[in-house]
PDB file with SEQRES, HELIX, SHEET and CRYST1 records, atoms N, CA, C and O in Angstrom:
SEQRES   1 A   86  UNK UNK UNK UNK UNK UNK UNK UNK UNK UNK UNK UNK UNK          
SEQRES   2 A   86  UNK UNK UNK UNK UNK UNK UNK UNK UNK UNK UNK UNK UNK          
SEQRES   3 A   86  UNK UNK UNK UNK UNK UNK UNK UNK UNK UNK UNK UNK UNK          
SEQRES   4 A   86  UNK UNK UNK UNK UNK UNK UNK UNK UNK UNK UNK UNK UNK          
SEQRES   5 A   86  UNK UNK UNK UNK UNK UNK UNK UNK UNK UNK UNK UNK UNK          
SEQRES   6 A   86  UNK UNK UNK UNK UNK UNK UNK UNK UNK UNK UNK UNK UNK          
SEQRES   7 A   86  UNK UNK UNK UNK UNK UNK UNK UNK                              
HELIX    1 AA1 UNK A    8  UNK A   26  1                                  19    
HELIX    2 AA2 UNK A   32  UNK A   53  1                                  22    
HELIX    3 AA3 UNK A   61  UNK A   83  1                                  23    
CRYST1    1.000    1.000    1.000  90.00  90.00  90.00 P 1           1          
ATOM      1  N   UNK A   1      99.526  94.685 111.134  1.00  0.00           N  
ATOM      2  CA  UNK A   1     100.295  93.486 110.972  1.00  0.00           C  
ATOM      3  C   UNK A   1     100.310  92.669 112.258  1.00  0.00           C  
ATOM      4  O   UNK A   1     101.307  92.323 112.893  1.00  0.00           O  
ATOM      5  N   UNK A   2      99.251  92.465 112.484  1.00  0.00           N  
ATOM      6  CA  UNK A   2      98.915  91.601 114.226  1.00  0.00           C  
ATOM      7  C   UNK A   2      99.125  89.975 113.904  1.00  0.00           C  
ATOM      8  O   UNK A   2      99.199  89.212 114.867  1.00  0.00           O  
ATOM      9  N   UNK A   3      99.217  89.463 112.581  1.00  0.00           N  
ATOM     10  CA  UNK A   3      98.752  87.961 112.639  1.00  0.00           C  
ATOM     11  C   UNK A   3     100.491  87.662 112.451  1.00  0.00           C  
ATOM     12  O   UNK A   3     101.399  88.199 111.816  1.00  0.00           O  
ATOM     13  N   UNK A   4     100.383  86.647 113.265  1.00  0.00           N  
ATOM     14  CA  UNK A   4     101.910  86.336 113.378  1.00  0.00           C  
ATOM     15  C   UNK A   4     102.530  85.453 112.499  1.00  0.00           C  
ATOM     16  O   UNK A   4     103.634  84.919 112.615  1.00  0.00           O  
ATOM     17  N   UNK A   5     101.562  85.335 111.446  1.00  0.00           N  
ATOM     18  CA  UNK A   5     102.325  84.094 110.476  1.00  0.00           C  
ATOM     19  C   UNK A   5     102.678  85.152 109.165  1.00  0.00           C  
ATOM     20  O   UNK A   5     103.078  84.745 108.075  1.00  0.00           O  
ATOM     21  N   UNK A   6     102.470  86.428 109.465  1.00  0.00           N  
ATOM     22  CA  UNK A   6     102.938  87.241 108.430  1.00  0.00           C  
ATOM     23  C   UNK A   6     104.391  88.366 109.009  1.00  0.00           C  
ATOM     24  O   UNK A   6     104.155  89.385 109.659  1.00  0.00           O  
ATOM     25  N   UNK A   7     105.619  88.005 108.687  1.00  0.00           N  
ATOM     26  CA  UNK A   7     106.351  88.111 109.625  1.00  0.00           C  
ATOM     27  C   UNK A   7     107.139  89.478 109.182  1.00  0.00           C  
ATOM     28  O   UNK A   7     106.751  90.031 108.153  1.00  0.00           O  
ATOM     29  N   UNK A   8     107.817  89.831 109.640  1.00  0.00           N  
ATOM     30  CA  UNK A   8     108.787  90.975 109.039  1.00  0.00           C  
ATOM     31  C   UNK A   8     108.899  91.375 107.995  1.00  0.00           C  
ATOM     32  O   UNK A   8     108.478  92.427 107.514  1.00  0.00           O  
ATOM     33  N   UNK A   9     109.851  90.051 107.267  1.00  0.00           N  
ATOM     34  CA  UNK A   9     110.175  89.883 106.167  1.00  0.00           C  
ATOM     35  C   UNK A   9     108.900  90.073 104.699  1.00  0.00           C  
ATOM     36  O   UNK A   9     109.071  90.759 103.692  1.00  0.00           O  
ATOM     37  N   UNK A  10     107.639  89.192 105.055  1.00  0.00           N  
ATOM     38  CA  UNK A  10     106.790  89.192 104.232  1.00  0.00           C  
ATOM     39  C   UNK A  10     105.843  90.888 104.145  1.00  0.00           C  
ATOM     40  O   UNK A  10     105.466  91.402 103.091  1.00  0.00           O  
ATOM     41  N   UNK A  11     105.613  91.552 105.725  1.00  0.00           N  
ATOM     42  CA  UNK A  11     105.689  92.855 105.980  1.00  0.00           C  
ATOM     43  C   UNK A  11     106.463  93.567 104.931  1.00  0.00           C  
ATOM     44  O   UNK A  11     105.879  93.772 103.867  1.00  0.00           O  
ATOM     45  N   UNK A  12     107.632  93.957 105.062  1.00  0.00           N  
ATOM     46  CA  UNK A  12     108.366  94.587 103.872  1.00  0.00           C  
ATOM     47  C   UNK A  12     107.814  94.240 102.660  1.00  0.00           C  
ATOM     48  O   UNK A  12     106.970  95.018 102.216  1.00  0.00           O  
ATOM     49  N   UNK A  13     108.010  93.530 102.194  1.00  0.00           N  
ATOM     50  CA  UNK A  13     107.354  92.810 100.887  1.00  0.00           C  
ATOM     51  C   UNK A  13     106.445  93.482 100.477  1.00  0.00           C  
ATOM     52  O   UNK A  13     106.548  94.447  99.719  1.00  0.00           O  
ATOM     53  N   UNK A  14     105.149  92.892 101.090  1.00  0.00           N  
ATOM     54  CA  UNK A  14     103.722  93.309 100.661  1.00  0.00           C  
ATOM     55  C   UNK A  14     103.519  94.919 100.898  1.00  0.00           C  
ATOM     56  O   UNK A  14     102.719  95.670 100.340  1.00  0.00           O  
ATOM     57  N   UNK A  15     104.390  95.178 101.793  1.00  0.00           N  
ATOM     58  CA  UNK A  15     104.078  96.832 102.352  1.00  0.00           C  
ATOM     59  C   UNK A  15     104.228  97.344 100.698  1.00  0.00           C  
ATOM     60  O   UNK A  15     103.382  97.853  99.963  1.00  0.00           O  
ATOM     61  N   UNK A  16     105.842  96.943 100.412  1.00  0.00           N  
ATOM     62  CA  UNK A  16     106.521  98.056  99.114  1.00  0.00           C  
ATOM     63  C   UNK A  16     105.790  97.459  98.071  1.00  0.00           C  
ATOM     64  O   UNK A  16     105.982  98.129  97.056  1.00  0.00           O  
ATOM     65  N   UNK A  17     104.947  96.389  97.821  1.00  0.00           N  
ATOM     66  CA  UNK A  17     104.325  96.264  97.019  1.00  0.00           C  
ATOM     67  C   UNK A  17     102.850  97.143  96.676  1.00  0.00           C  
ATOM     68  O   UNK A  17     102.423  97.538  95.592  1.00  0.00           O  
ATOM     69  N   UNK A  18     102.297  97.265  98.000  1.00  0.00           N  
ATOM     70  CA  UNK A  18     101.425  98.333  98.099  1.00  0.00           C  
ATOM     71  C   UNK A  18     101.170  99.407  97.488  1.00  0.00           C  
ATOM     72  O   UNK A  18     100.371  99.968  96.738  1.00  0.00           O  
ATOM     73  N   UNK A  19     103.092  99.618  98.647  1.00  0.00           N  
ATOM     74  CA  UNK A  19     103.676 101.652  97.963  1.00  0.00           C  
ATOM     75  C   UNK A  19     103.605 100.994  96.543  1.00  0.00           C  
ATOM     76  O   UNK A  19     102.575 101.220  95.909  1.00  0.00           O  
ATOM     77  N   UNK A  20     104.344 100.391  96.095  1.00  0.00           N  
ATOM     78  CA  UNK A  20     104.241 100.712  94.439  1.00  0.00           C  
ATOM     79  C   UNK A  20     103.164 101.213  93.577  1.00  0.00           C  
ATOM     80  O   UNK A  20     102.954 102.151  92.808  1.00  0.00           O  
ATOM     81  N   UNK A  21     102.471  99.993  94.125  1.00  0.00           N  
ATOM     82  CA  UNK A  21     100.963  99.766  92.908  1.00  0.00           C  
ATOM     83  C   UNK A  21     100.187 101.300  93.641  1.00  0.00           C  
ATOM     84  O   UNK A  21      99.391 101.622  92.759  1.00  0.00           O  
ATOM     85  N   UNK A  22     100.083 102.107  94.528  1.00  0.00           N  
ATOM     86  CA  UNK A  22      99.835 103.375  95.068  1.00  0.00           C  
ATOM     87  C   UNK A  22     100.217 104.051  94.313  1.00  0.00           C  
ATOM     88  O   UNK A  22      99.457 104.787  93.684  1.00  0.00           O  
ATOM     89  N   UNK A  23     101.827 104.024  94.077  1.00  0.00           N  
ATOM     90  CA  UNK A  23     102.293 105.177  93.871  1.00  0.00           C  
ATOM     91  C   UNK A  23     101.948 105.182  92.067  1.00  0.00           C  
ATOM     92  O   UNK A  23     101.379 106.171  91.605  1.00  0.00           O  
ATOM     93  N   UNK A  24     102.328 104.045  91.162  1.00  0.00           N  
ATOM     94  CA  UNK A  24     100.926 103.692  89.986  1.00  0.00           C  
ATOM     95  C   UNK A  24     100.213 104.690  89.839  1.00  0.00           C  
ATOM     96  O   UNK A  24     100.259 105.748  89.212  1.00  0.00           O  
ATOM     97  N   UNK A  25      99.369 104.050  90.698  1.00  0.00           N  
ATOM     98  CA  UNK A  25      97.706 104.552  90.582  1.00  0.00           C  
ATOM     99  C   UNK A  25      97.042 106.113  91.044  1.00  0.00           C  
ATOM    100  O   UNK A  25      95.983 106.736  90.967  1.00  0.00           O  
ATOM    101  N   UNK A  26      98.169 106.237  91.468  1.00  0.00           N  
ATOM    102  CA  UNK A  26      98.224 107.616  91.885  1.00  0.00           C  
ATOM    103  C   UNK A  26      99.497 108.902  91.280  1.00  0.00           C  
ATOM    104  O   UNK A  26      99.542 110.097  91.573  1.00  0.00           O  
ATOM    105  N   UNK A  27     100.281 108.223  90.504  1.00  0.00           N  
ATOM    106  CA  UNK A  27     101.229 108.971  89.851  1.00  0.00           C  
ATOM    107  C   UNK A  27     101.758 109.735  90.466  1.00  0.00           C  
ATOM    108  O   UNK A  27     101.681 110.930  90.182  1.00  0.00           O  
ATOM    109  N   UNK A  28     102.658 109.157  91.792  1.00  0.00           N  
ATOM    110  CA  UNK A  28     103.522 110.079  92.603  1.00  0.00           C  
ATOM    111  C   UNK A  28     104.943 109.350  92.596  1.00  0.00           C  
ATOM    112  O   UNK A  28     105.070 108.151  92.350  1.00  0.00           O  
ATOM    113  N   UNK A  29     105.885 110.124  92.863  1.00  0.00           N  
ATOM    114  CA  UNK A  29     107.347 110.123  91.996  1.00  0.00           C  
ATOM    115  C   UNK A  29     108.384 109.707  93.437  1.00  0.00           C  
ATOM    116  O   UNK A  29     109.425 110.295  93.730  1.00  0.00           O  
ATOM    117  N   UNK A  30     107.584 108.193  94.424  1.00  0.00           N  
ATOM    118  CA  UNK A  30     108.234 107.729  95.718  1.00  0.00           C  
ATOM    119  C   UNK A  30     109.623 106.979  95.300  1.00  0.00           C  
ATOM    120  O   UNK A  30     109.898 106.884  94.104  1.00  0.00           O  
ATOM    121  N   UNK A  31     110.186 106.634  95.944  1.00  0.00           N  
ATOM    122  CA  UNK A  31     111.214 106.089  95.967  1.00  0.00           C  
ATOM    123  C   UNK A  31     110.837 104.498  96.780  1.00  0.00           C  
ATOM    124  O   UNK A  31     109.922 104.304  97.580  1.00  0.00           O  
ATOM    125  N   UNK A  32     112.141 103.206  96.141  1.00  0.00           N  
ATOM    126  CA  UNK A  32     111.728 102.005  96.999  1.00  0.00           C  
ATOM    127  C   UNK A  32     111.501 102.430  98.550  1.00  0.00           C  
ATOM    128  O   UNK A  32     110.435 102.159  99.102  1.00  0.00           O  
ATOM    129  N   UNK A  33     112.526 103.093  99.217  1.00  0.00           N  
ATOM    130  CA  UNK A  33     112.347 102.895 100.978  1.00  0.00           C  
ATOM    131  C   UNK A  33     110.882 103.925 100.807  1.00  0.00           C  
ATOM    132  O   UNK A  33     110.179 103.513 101.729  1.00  0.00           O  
ATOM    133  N   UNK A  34     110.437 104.556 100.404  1.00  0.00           N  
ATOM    134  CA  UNK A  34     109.107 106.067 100.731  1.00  0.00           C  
ATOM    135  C   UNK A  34     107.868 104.359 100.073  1.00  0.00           C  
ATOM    136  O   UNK A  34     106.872 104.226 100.785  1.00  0.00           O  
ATOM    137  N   UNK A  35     107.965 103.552  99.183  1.00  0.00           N  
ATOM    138  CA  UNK A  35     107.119 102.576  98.945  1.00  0.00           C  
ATOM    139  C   UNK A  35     106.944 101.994  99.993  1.00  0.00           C  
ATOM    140  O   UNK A  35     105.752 101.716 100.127  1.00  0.00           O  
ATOM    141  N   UNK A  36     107.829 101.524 101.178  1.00  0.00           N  
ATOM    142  CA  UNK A  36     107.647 100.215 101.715  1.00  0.00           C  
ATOM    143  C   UNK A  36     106.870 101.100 102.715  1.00  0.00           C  
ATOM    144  O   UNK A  36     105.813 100.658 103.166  1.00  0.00           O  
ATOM    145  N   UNK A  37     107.412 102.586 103.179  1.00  0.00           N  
ATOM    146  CA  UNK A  37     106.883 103.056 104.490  1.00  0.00           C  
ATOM    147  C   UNK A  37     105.197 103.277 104.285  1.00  0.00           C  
ATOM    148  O   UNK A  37     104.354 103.251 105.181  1.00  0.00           O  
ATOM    149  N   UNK A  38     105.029 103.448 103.190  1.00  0.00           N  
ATOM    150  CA  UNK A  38     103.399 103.940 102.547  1.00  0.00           C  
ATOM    151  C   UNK A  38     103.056 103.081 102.832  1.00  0.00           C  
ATOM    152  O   UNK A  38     102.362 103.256 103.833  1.00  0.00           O  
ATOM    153  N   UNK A  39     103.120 101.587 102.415  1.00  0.00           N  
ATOM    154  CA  UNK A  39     102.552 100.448 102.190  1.00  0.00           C  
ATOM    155  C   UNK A  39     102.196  99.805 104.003  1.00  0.00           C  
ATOM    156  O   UNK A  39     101.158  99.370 104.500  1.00  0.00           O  
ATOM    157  N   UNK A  40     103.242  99.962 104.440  1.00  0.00           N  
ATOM    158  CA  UNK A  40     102.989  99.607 105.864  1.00  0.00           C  
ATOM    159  C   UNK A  40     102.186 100.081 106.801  1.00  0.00           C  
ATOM    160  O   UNK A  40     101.427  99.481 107.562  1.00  0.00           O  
ATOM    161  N   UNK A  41     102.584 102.041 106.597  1.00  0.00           N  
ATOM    162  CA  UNK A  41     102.143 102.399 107.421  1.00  0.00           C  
ATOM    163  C   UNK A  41     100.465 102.830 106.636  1.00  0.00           C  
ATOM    164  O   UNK A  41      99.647 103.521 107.244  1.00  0.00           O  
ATOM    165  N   UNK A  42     100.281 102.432 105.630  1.00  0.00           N  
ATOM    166  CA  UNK A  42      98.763 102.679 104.822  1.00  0.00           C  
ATOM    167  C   UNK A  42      98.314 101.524 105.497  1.00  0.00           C  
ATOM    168  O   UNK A  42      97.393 101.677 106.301  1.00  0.00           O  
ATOM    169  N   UNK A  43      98.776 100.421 105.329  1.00  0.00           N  
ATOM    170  CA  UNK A  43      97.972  99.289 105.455  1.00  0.00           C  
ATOM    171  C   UNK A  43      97.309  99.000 107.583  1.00  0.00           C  
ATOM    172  O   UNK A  43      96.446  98.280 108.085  1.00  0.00           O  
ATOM    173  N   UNK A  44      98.278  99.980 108.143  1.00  0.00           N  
ATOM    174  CA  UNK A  44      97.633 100.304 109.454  1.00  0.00           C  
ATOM    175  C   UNK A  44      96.466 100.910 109.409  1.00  0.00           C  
ATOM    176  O   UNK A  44      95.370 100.517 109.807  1.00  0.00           O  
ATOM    177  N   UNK A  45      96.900 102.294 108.687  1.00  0.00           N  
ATOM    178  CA  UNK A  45      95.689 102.984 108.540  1.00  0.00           C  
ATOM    179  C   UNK A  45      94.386 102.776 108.246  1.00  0.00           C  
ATOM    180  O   UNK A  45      93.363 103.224 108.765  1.00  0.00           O  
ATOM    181  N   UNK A  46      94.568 102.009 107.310  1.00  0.00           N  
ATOM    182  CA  UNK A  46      94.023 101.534 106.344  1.00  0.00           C  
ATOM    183  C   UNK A  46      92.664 100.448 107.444  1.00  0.00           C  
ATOM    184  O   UNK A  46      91.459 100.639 107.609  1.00  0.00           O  
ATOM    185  N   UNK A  47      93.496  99.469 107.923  1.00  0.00           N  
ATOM    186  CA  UNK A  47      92.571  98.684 108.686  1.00  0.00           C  
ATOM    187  C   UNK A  47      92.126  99.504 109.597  1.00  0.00           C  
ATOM    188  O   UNK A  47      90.988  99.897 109.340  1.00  0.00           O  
ATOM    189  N   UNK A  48      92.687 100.020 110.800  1.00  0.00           N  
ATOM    190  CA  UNK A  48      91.930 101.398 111.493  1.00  0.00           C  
ATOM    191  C   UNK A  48      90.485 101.860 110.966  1.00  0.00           C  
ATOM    192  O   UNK A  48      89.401 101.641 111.508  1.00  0.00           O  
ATOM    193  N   UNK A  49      90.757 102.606 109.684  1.00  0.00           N  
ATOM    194  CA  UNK A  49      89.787 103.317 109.225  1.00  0.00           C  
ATOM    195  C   UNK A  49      88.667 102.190 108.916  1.00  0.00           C  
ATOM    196  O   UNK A  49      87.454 102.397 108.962  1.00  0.00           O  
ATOM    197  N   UNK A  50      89.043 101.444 108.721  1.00  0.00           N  
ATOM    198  CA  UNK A  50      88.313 100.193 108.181  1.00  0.00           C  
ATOM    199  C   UNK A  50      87.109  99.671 109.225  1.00  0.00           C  
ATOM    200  O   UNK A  50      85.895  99.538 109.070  1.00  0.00           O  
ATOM    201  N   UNK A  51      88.288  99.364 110.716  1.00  0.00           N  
ATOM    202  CA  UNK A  51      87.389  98.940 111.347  1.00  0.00           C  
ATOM    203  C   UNK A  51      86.642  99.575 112.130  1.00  0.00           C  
ATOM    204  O   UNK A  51      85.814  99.011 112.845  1.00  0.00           O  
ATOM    205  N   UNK A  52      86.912 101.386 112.094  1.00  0.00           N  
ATOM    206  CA  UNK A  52      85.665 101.492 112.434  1.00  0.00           C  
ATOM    207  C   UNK A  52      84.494 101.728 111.680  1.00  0.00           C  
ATOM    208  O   UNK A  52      83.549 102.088 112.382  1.00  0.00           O  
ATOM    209  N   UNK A  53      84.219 101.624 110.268  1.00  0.00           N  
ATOM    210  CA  UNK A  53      83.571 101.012 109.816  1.00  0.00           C  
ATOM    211  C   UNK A  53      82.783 100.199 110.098  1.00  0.00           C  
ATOM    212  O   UNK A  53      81.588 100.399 109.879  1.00  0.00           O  
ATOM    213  N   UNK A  54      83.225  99.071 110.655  1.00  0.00           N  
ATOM    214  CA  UNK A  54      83.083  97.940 110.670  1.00  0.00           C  
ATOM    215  C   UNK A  54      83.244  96.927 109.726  1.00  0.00           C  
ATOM    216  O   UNK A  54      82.745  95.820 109.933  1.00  0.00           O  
ATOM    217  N   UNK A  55      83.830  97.150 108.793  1.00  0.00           N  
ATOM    218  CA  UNK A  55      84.701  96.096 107.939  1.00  0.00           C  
ATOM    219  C   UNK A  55      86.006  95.452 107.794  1.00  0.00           C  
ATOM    220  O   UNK A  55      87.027  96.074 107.502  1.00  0.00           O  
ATOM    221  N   UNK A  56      85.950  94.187 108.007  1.00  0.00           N  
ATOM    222  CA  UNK A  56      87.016  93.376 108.177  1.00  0.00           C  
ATOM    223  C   UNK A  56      87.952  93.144 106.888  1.00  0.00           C  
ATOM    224  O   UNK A  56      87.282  93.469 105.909  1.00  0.00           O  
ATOM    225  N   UNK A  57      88.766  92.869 106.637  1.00  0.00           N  
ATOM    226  CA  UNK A  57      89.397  92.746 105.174  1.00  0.00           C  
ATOM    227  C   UNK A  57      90.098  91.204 105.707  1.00  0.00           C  
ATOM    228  O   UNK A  57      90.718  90.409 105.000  1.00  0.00           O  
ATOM    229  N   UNK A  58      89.830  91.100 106.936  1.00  0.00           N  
ATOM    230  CA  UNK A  58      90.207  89.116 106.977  1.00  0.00           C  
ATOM    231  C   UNK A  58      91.781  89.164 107.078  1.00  0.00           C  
ATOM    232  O   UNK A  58      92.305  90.263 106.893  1.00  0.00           O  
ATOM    233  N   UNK A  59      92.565  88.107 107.348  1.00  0.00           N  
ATOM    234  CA  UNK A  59      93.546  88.223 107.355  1.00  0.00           C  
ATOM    235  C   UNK A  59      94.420  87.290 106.219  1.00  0.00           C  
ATOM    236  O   UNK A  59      93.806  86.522 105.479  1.00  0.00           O  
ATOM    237  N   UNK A  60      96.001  87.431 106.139  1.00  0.00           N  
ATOM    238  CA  UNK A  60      96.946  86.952 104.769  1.00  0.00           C  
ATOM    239  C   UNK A  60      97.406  88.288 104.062  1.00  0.00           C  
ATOM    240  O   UNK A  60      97.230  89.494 104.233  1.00  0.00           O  
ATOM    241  N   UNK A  61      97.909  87.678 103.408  1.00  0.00           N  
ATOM    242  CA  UNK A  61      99.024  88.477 102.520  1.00  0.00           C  
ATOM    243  C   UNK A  61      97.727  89.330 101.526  1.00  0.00           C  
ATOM    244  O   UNK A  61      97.740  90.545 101.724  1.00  0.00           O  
ATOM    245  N   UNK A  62      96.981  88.997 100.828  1.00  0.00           N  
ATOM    246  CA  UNK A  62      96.435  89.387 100.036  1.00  0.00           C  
ATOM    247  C   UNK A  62      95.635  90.589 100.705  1.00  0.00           C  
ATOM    248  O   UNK A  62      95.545  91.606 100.018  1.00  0.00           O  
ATOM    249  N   UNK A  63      95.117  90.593 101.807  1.00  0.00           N  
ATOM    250  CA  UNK A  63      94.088  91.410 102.789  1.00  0.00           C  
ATOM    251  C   UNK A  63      95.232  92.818 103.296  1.00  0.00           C  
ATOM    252  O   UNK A  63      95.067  94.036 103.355  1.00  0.00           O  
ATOM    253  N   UNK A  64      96.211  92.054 103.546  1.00  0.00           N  
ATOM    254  CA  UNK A  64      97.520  93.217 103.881  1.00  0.00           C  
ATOM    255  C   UNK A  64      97.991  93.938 102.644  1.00  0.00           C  
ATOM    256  O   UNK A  64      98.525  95.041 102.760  1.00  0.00           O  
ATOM    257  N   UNK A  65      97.772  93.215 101.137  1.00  0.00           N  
ATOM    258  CA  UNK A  65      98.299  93.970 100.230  1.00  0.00           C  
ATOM    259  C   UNK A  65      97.141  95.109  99.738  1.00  0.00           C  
ATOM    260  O   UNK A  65      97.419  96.211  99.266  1.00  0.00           O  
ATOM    261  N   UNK A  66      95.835  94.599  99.952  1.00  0.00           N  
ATOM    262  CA  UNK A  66      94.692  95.696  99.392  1.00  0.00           C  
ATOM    263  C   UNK A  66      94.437  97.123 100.218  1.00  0.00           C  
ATOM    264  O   UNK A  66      94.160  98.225  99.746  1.00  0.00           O  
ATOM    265  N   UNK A  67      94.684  96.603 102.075  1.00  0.00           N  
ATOM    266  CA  UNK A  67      94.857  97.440 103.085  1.00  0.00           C  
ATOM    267  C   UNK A  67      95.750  98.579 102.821  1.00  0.00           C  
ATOM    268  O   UNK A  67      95.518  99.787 102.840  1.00  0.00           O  
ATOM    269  N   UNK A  68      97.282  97.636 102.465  1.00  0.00           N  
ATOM    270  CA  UNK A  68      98.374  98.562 102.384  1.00  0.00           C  
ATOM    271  C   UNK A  68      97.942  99.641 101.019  1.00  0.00           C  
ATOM    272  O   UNK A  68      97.867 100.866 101.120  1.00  0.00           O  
ATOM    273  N   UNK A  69      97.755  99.055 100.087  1.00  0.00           N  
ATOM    274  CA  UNK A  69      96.970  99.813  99.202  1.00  0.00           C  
ATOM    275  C   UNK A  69      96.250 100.986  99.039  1.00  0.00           C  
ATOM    276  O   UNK A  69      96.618 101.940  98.354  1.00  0.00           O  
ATOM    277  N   UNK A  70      94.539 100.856 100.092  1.00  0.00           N  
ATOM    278  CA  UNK A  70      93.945 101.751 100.492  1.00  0.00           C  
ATOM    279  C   UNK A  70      94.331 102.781 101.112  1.00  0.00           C  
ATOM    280  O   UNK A  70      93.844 103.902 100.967  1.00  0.00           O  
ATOM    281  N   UNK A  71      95.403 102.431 101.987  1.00  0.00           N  
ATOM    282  CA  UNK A  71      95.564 103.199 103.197  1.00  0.00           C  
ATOM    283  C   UNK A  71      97.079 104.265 102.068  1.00  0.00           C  
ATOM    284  O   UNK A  71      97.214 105.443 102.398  1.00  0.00           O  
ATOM    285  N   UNK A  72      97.686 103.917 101.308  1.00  0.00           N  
ATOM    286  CA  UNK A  72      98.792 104.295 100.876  1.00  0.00           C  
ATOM    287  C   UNK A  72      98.212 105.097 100.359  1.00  0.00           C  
ATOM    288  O   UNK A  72      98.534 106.196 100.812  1.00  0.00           O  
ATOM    289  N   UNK A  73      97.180 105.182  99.297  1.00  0.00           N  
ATOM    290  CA  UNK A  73      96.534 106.161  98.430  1.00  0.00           C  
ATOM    291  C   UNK A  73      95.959 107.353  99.324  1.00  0.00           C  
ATOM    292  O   UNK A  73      95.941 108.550  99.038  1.00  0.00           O  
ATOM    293  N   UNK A  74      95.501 106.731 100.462  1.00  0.00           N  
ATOM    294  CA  UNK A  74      95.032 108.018 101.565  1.00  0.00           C  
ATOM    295  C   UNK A  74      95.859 108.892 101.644  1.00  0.00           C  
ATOM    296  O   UNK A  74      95.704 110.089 101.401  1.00  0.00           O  
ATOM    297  N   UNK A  75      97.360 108.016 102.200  1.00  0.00           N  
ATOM    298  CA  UNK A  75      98.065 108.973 102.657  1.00  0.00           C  
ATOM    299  C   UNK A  75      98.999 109.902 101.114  1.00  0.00           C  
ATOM    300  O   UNK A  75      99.555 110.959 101.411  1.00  0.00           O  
ATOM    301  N   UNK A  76      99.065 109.550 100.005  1.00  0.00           N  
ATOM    302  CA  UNK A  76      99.320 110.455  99.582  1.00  0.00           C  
ATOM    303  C   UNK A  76      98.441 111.356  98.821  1.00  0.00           C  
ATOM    304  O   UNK A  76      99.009 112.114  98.035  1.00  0.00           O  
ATOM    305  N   UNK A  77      97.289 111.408  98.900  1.00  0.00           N  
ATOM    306  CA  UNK A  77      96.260 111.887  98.644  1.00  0.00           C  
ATOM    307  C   UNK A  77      95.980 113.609  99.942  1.00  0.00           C  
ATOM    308  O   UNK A  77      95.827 114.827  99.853  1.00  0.00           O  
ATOM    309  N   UNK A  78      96.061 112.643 100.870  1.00  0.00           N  
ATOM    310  CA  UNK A  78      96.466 113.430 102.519  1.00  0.00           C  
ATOM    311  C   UNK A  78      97.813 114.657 102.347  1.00  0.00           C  
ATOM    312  O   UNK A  78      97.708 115.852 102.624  1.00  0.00           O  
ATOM    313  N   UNK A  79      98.955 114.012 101.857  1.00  0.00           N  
ATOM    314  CA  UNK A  79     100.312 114.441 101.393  1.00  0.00           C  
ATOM    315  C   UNK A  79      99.701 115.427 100.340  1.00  0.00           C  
ATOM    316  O   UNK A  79     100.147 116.468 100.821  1.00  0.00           O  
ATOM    317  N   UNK A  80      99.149 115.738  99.484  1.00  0.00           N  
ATOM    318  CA  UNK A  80      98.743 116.474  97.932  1.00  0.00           C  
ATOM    319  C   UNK A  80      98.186 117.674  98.522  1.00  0.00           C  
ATOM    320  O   UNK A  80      98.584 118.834  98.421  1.00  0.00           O  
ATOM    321  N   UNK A  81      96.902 117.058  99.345  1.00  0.00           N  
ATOM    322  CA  UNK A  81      96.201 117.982  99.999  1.00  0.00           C  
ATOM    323  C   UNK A  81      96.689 118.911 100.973  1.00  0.00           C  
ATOM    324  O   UNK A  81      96.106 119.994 101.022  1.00  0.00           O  
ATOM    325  N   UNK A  82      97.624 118.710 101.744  1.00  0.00           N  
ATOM    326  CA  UNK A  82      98.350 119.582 102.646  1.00  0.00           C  
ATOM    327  C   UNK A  82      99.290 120.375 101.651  1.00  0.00           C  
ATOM    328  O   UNK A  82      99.116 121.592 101.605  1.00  0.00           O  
ATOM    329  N   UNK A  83     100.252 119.826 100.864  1.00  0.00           N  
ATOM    330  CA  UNK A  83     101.239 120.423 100.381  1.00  0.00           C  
ATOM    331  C   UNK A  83     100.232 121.324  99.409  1.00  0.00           C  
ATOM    332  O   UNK A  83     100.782 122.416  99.266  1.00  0.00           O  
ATOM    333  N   UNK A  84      99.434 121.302  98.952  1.00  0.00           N  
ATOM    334  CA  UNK A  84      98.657 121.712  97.940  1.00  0.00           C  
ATOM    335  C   UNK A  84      98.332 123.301  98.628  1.00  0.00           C  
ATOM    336  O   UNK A  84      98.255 124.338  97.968  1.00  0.00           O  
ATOM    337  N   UNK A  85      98.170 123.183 100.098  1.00  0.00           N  
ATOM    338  CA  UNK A  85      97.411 124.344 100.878  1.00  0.00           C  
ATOM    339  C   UNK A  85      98.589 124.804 101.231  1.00  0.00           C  
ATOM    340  O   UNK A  85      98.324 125.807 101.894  1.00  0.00           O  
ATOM    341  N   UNK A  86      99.857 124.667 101.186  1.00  0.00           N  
ATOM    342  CA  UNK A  86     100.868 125.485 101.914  1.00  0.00           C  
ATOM    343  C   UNK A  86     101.198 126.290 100.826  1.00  0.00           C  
ATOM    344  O   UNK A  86     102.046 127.174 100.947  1.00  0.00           O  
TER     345      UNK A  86                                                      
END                                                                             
């Protein structure tokens, strides 16, 4: 979340929108605050993993919502896989 015309407020937003459509598509049983943290902290990840890649996802709301997305499904995918081995 580096571009400064996407601010806090819109952050929250798009993050828990993320977690949601994640938690969807992945059929895990989060709560609103466990949505917004996925979504945010996926959508870090998310670009991270991305760029070293070398792929850009560009910046706006829409680029932060697919990020938060990717990166959300990682991490509970990540979450399945650990709890899965304990």
């Amino acid at each position: 979340m580096n571009d400064p015309q996407v601010g806090w407020i819109a952050a929250i937003i798009v993050g828990g929108l993320a977690g949601w459509l994640a938690e969807m598509f992945m059929k895990s049983g989060t709560g609103i605050f466990m949505n917004i943290i996925l979504g945010i902290v996926g959508a870090a990840l998310a670009n991270w993993l991305l760029g070293l890649l070398g792929v850009s996802l560009g910046g706006g709301w829409l680029s932060y919502l697919v990020a938060g997305f990717i990166g959300a499904c990682i991490i509970i995918f990540a979450w399945r896989a650990v709890r899965g081995a304990t």
